[in-house]
C-alpha positions in Angstrom: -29.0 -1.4 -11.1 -28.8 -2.4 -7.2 -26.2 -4.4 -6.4 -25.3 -6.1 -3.2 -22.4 -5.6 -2.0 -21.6 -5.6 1.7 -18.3 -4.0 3.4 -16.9 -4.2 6.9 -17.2 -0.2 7.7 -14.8 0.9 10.5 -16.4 3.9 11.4 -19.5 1.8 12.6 -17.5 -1.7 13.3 -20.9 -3.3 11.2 -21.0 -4.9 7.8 -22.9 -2.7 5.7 -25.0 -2.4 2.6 -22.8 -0.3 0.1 -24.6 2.6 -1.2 -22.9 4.9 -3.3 -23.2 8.8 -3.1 -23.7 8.3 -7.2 -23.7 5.0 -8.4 -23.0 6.4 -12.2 -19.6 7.5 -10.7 -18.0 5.5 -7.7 -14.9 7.3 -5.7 -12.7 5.5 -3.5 -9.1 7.0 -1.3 -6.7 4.6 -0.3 -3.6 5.9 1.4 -0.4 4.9 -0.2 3.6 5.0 0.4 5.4 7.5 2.0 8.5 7.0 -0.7 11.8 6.8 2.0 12.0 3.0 1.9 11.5 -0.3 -0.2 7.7 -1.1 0.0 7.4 -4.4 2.2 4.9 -6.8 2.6 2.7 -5.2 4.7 2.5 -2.2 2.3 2.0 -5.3 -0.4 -1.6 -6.2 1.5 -2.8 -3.0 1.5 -2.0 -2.2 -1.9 -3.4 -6.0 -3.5 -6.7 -5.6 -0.9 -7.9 -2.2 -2.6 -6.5 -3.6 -6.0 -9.4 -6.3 -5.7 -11.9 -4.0 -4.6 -11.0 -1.8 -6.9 -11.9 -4.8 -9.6 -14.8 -5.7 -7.8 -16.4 -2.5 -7.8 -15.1 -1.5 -11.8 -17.5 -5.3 -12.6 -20.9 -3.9 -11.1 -20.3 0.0 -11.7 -19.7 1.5 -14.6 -17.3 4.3 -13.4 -15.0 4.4 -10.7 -12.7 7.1 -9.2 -9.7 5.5 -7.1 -7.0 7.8 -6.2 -4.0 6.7 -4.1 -1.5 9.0 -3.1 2.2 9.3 -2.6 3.3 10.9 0.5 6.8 12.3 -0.9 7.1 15.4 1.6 8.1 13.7 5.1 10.3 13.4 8.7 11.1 10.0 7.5 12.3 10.8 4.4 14.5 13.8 5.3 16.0 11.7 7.7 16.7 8.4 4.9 18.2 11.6 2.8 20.2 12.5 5.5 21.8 8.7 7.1 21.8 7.3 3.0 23.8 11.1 2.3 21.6 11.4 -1.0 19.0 14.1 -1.8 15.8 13.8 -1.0 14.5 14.1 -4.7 16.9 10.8 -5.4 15.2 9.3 -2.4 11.9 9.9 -3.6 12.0 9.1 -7.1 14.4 5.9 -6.5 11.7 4.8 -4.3 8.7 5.5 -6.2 10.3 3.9 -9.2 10.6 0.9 -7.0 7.0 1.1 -6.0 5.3 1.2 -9.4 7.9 -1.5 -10.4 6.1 -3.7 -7.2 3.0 -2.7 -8.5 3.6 -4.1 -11.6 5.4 -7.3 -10.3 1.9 -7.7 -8.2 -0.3 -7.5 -11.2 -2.2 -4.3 -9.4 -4.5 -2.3 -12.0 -3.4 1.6 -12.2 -5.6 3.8 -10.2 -7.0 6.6 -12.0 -5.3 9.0 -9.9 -1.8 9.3 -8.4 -1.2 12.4 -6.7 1.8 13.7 -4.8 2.1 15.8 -2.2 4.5 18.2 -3.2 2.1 19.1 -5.8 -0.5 20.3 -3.4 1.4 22.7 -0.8 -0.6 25.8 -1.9 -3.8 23.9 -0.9 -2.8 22.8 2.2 -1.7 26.2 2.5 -5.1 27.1 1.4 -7.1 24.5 4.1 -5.0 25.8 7.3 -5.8 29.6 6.8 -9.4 28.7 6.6 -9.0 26.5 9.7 -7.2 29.2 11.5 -9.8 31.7 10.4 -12.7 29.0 11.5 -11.5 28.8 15.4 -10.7 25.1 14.5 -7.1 25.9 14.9 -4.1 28.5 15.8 -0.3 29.4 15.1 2.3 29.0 17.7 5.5 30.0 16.8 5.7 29.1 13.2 3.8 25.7 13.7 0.0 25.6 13.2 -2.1 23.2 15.9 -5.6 21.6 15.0 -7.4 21.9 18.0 -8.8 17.9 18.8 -11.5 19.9 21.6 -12.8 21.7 19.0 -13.9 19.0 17.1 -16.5 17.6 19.0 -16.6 14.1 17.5 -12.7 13.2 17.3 -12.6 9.8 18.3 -15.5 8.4 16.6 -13.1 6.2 14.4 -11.4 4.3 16.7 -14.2 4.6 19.0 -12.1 5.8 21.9 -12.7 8.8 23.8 -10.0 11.7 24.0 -8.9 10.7 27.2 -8.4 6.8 26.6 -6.8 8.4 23.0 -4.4 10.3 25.8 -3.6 7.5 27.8 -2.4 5.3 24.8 -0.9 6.9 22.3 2.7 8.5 22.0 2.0 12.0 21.7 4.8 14.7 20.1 5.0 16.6 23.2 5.7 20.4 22.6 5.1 23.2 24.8 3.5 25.3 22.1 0.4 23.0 22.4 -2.7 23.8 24.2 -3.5 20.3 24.3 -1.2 17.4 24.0 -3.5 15.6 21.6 -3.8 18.7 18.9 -1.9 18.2 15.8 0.5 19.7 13.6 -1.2 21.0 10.2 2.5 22.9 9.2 5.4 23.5 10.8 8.8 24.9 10.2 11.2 23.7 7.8 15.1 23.7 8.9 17.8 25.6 6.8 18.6 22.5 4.0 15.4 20.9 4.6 12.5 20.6 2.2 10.2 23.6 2.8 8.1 26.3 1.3 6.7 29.5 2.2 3.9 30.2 4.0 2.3 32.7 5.9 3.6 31.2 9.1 6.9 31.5 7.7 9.1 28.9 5.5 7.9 25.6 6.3 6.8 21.9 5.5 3.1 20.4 5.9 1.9 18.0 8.5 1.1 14.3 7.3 -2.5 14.3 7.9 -3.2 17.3 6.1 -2.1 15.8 2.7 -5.1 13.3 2.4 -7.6 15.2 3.5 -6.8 18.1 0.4 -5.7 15.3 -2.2 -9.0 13.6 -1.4 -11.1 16.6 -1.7 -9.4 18.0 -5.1 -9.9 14.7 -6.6 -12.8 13.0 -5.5 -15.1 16.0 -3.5 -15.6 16.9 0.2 -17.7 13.6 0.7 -17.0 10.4 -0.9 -17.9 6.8 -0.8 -14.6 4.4 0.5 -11.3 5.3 2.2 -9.2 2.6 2.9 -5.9 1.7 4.2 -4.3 -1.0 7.2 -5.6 -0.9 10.4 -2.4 1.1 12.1 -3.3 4.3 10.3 -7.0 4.4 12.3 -5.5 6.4 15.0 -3.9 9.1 14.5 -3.7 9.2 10.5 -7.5 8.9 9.7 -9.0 10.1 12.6 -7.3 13.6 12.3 -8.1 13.5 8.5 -11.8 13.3 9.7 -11.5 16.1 12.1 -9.5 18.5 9.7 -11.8 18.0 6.7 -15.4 18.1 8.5 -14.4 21.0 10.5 -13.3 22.7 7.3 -16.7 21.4 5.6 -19.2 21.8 8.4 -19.9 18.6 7.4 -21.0 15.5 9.4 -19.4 13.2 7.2 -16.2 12.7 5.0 -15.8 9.2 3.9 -19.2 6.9 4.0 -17.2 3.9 4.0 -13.8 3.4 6.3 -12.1 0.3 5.1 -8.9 -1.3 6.5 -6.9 -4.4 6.4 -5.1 -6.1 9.2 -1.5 -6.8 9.5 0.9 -8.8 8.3 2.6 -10.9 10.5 5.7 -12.9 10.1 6.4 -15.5 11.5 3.9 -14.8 14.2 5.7 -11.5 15.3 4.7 -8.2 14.7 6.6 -7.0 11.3 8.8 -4.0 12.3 12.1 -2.1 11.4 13.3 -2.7 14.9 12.5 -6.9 14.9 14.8 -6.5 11.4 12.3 -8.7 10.3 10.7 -6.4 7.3 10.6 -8.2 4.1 10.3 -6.2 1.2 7.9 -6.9 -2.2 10.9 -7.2 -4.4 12.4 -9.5 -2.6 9.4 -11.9 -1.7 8.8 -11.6 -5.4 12.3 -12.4 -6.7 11.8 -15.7 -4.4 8.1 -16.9 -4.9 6.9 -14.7 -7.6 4.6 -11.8 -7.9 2.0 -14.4 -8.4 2.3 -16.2 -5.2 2.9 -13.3 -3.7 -0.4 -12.1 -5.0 -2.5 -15.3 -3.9 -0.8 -15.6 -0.1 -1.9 -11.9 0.8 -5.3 -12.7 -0.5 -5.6 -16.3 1.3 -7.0 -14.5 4.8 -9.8 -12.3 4.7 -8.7 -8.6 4.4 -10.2 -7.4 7.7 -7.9 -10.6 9.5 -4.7 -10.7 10.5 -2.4 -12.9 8.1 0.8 -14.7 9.3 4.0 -14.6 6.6 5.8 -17.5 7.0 7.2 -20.3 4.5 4.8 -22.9 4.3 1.9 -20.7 3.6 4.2 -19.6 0.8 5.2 -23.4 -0.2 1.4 -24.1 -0.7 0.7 -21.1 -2.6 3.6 -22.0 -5.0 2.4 -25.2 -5.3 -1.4 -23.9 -6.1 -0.7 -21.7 -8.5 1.8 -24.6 -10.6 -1.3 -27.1 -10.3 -3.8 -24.1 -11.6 -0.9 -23.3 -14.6 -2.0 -26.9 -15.9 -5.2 -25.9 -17.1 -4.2 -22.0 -17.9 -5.8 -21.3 -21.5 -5.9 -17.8 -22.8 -9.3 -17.3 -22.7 -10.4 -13.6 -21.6 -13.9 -13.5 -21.3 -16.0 -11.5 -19.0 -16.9 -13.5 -15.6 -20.4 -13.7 -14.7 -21.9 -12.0 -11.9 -23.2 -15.0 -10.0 -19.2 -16.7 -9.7 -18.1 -13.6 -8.0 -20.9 -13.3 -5.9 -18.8 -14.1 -2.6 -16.7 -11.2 -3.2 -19.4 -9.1 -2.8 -19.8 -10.7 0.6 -17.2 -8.1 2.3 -14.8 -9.0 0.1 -14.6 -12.7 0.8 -10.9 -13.5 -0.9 -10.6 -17.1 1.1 -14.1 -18.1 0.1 -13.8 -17.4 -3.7 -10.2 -19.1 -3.6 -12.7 -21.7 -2.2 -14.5 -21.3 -5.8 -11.8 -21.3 -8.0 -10.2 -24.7 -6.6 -13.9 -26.3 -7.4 -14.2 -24.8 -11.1 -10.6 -26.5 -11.0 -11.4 -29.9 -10.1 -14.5 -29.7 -12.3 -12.2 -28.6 -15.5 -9.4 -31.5 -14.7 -12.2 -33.7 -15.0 -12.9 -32.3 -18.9 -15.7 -29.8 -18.3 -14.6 -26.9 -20.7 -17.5 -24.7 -19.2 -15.4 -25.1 -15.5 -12.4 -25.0 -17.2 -13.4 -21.2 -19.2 -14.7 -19.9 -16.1 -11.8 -21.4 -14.0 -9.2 -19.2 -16.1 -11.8 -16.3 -15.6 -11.8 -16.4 -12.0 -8.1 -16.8 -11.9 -7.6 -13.3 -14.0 -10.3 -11.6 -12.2 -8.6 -11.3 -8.8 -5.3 -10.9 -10.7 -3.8 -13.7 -11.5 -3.0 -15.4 -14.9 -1.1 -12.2 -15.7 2.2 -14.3 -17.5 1.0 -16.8 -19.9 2.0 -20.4 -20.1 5.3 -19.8 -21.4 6.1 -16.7 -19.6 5.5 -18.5 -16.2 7.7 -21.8 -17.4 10.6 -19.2 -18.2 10.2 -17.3 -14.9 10.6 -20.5 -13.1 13.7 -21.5 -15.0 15.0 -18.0 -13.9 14.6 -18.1 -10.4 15.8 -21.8 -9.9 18.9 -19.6 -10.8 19.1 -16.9 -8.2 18.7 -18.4 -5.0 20.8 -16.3 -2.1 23.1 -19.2 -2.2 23.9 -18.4 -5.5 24.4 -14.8 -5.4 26.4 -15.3 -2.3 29.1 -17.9 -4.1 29.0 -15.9 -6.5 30.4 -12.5 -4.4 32.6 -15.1 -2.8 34.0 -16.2 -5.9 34.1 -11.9 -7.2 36.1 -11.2 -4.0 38.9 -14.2 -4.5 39.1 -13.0 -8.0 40.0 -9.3 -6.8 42.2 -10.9 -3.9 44.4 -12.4 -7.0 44.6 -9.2 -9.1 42.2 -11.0 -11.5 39.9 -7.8 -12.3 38.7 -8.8 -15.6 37.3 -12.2 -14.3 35.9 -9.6 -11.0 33.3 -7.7 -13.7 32.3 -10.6 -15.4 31.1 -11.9 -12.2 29.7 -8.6 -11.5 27.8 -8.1 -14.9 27.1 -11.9 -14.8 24.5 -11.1 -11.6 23.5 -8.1 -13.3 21.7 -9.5 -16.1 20.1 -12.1 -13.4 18.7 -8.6 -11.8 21.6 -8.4 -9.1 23.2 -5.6 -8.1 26.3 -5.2 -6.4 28.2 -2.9 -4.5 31.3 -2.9 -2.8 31.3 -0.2 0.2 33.4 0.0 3.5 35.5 -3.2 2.6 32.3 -5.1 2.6 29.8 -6.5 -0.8 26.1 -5.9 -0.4 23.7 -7.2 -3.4 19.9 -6.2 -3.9 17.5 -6.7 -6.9 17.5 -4.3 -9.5 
C-alpha cells in the first residue's frame, strides 16, 4: 500500500516522495545525546520532531526500525568528569537517567533501539583497519586521519565545496594532518582517561565514527531516514557519509537526511556561553511536559522556533481549554485527519486541525469531539488523564522559584539560629516537591530531582 508521504530531504534541499528501501520494514537513525550535561531545549526539538515522525510512519507502515544512540564516550564528557571531580561512569549514567526521565516527561515513544557507544569500540576498531587498508585513510602517531580528498563527493550535504568547507569552519589543527579538513577516526587516550586498546595503541574513538557503525549494525549499510538539528550537517553527518560510503563502495548511506532548525530564545542564539540554555526538566517543572510538548511542535520542524514566554503562555492556555473536552477514548485516528502530516511533517497545520475538531466538539458533535481526543494523543498529547492533569497543576502552583528560594532563605536563618531540626524539615519539605538541595562553598544551590 502506497502512501504519500513527502519529506524535506537535506541532501537534495527538495521535498520528496518517501520511498522506502522495504516498505514491510522501515529504518530510521536519529542522533541522540552526548550524556555530559542536562538535555535542554534544543535537544527537546530534536528528540519530540523524530518522536512524531516516528508515530507517523508506525500509522502507514507496519514495521519500523528507529534507533537513536547515546554518545557516552567523549572530549566533553571527560572534561564535565574532570571540572564536576566525579567519574565519568557517574557522569554518564546520572545523565542518561536524566534523559530517559525527559523522555518520559515529554511523552516520547521508546525507540526500538538505544545503543551506546561504549558497546561498539571493537567495531569501530573493526571500520578503521578496513579504511586504513582501503587508502581512505592513514595513522599518524597514534591518531588515525580520514582522508576528506579521497572521498570525492565530501560536501554534498551541506552543499559546499572543500574549500568554502575550509574557509568556514573551525578546524582541530594538528600537524600530523595531511589536510586540515581530514578527521580523526581514533586517537590516543591520556593516562586516567577513558580508552581501549587498539592497534594504534591505547586509545578512544572519534565522534563521527560512532554513528556510522551503530547505524550499520542495526539498521544495514543503506537505510531510509537519518535525522538530527541542522548544526550537526557539517562536520557530524557529512563525515559519517564519507566514512561509511568509502567503507561500502557505496553511493549512498541514508536516502533521506532530515533536520530540524534551532531553538532560539528569546531571539538569540541558545548557547552555553549566552548562559542562556534552558534545560527539559526545568521548562517542564514550569509549564509541563505537555506544553512543552505542543510549543516545540507549534513551528514547522525544518523552521527556526523562538523560546520565549508568551509562546509558552498560549500553549498553557491551549492545552487547559483542550483538557475541557478530554475523554478517554483511544481509538485509532483515520488516515484522512492526519493527512497534513504527511505533508513534510506539517505540525502547525494539523495543530490547525485539532483546534477545528475542537470548536466543532464544544458545539456537541461527539464525532469531532472522538476524533478531537484522537488527534490530541496521536502527536502525543493527552498522556495524563483528567485528574492526573488537575493534580499536576495543583503541584506546580506550589513550586514556583519564588517559593524554593524563601524557602532556602528561611533553611539558612534556621541554621544561622542553631535550629537544625527545623533546617531538614525545610530540606526534606522541597524534597518531596522534587527539590533538591545542596549546600557547597558557603553557598545553597537547588535543582529538580
Amino acid at each position: 500500500m502506497s502512501h504519500n508521504l513527502k519529506l524535506t530531504n537535506s541532501l537534495t534541499g527538495n521535498k520528496e516522495l518517501f520511498k522506502p528501501i522495504n516498505p514491510k520494514s522501515i529504518t530510521m537513525y536519529a542522533c541522540g545525546p552526548t550524556v555530559y550535561d542536562n538535555p535542554h531545549v534544543g535537544n527537546a526539538r530534536t528528540l519530540i520532531v523524530f518522536d512524531t515522525l516516528f508515530r507517523v510512519l508506525k500509522k502507514i507502515y507496519e514495521k519500523v526500525n528507529y534507533v537513536r544512540n547515546i554518545t557516552d564516550v567523549d572530549d566533553k564528557i571527560i572534561e564535565a568528569s574532570k571540572k564536576n571531580k566525579k567519574t565519568i561512569n557517574e557522569i554518564t549514567e546520572e545523565v542518561t537517567k536524566i534523559f530517559h526521565l525527559n523522555c518520559k516527561s515529554l511523552n516520547c515513544l521508546k525507540p526500538t533501539m538505544e545503543p551506546k557507544a561504549t558497546n561498539h569500540i571493537n567495531e569501530m576498531i573493526e571500520m578503521t583497519k578496513s579504511l586504513i587498508k582501503k587508502n581512505f585513510a592513514y595513522e599518524a602517531n597514534g591518531h588515525v586521519y580520514f582522508s576528506v580528498s579521497s572521498f570525492k563527493n565530501y560536501g554534498a550535504l551541506s552543499n559546499k565545496n572543500l574549500e568554502e568547507l575550509k574557509a568556514g569552519s573551525r578546524i582541530e589543527v594538528s600537524k600530523l594532518k595531511k589536510n586540515p579538513m581530514d578527521f580523526v577516526l581514533w586517537k590516543p587516550s591520556e593516562e586516567g582517561d577513558p580508552g581501549w586498546e587498539s592497534p594504534w595503541g591505547r586509545g578512544r574513538p572519534g565522534w563521527h565514527l560512532e554513528c556510522s557503525v551503530m547505524s550499520e549494525k542495526y539498521l544495514g549499510k543503506q537505510f531510509d531516514i537519518h535525522g538530527g538539528g541542522l548544526d550537526l550537517i557539517f562536520p557530524h553527518h557529512e563525515n559519517e557519509i564519507a566514512q561509511s560510503c568509502s567503507n561500502n563502495s557505496s553511493e549512498k548511506f541514508s536516502n533521506y537526511w532530515v533536520h530540524n532548525g534551532f531553538v532560539t530564545i528569546n531571539k538569540e542564539k541558545m548557547s552555553k556561553s549566552l548562559g542562556n540554555i534552558i534545560s527539559i526538566t526545568e521548562a517542564v517543572n514550569k509549564y509541563s511536559g505537555q506544553v512543552v510538548r505542543l510549543a516545540l511542535l507549534s513551528a514547522h520542524y525544518s523552521q527556526p522556533l523562538d523560546w520565549n514566554n508568551k509562546l509558552l503562555e498560549n500553549q498553557r492556555s491551549t492545552i487547559e481549554k483542550w483538557y475541557r473536552l478530554y475523554d478517554e477514548t483511544n481509538d485509532e485516528i483515520p488516515l484522512e485527519v492526519i493527512n497534513i502530516l504527511l505533508d513534510d511533517l506539517n505540525t502547525p497545520g494539523f495543530i490547525a486541525k485539532i483546534h477545528e475538531l475542537y470548536a466543532n466538539a464544544n458545539k456537541g458533535d461527539e464525532k469531532s469531539k472522538k476524533l478531537f481526543n484522537s488527534a490530541c494523543k496521536f502527536i502525543g498529547l493527552f498522556d495524563l488523564n483528567k485528574n492526573e492533569w488537575e493534580n499536576l497543576k495543583k503541584a506546580n502552583k506550589d513550586i514556583s522559584e519564588e517559593f524554593i528560594l524563601k524557602k532556602i532563605a528561611e533553611r539558612l536563618a534556621a541554621k544561622q539560629k542553631g535550629d537544625y531540626k527545623l533546617a531538614d524539615q525545610i530540606r526534606d519539605e522541597l524534597l518531596k516537591k522534587g527539590i533538591i538541595i545542596e549546600d557547597q562553598k558557603g553557598k545553597t544551590t537547588w535543582k529538580f530531582k
